[in-house]
C-alpha positions as CSV (number, residue, x, y, z in Angstrom):
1,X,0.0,0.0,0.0
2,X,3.1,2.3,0.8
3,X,4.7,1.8,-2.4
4,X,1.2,2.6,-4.7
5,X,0.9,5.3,-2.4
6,X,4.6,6.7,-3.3
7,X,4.5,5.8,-6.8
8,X,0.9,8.2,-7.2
9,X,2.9,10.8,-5.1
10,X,6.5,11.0,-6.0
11,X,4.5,10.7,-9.8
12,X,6.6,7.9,-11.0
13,X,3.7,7.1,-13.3
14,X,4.6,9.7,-15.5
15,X,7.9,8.1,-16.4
16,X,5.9,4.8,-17.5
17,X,5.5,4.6,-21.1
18,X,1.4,4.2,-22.1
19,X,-0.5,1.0,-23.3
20,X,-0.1,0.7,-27.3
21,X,-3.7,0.9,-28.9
22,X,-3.0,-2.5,-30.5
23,X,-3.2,-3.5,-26.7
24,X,-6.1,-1.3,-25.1
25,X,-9.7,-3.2,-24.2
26,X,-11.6,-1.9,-26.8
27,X,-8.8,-2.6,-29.9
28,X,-10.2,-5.4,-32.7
29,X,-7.0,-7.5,-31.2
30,X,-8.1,-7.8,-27.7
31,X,-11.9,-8.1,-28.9
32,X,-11.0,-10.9,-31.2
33,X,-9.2,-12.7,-27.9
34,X,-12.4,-12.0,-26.0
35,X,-14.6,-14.0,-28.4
36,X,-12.3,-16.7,-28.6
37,X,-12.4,-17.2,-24.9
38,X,-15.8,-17.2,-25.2
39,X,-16.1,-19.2,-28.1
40,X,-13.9,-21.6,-25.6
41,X,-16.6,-21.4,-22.8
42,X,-19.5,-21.9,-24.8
43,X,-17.4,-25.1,-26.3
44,X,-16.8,-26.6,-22.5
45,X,-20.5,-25.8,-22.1
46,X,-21.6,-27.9,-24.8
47,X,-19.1,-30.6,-24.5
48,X,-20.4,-30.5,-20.3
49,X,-24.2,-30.9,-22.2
50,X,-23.0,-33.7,-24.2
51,X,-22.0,-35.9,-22.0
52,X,-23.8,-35.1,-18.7
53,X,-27.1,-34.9,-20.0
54,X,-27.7,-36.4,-23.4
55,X,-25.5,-38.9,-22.4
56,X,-22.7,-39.2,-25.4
57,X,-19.5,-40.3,-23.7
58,X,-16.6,-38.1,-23.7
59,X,-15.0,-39.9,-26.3
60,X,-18.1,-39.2,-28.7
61,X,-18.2,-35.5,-27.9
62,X,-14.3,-35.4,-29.0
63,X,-15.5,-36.6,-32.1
64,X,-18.5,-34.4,-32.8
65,X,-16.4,-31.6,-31.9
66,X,-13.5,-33.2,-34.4
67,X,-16.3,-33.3,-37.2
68,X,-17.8,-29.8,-36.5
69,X,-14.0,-28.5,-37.2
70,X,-13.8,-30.4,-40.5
71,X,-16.9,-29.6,-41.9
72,X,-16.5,-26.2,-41.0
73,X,-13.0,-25.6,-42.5
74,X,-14.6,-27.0,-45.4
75,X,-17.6,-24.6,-45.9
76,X,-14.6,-21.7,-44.9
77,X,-12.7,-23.2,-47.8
78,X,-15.3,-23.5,-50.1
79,X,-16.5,-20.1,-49.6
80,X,-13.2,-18.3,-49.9
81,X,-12.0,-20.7,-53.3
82,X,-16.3,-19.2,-54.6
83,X,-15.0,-15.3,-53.5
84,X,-11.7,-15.7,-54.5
85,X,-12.4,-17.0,-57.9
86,X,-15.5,-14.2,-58.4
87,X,-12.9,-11.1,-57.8
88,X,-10.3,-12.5,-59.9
């Protein structure tokens, strides 16, 4: 408590160089990390559904999650082969 209170009145904060904007809370970079945590949190969430209530064992969840990631990398490849191919 001493030191925080020294370093607001000595004003040793001025010397400290500020957050880059790349870095600050509401930047597209820290907004992106946000969703991916929560992206992360809803995916424990549905894996915690899967096998506590519907009853899939964990084994099966791994592999719905391991087909949702392949079919979706597909569609995202599709889709940028269709724009890509449109704009050139």
């Amino acid at each position: 408590k001493t030191d925080f209170i020294n370093f607001i009145s000595d004003q040793e904060w001025k010397s400290i160089e500020p957050v880059s904007s790349w870095f600050g809370p509401s930047s597209f970079l820290m907004s992106s990390m946000s969703a991916l945590f929560q992206l992360s949190m809803w995916i424990r969430h549905c894996h915690g559904y899967l096998t506590e209530n519907v009853g899939i064992p964990v084994w099966g969840s791994y592999a719905v999650f391991a087909l949702a990631t392949l079919f979706s990398g597909l569609i995202l490849g599709l889709v940028s082969e269709a724009l890509e191919t449109d704009w050139l």
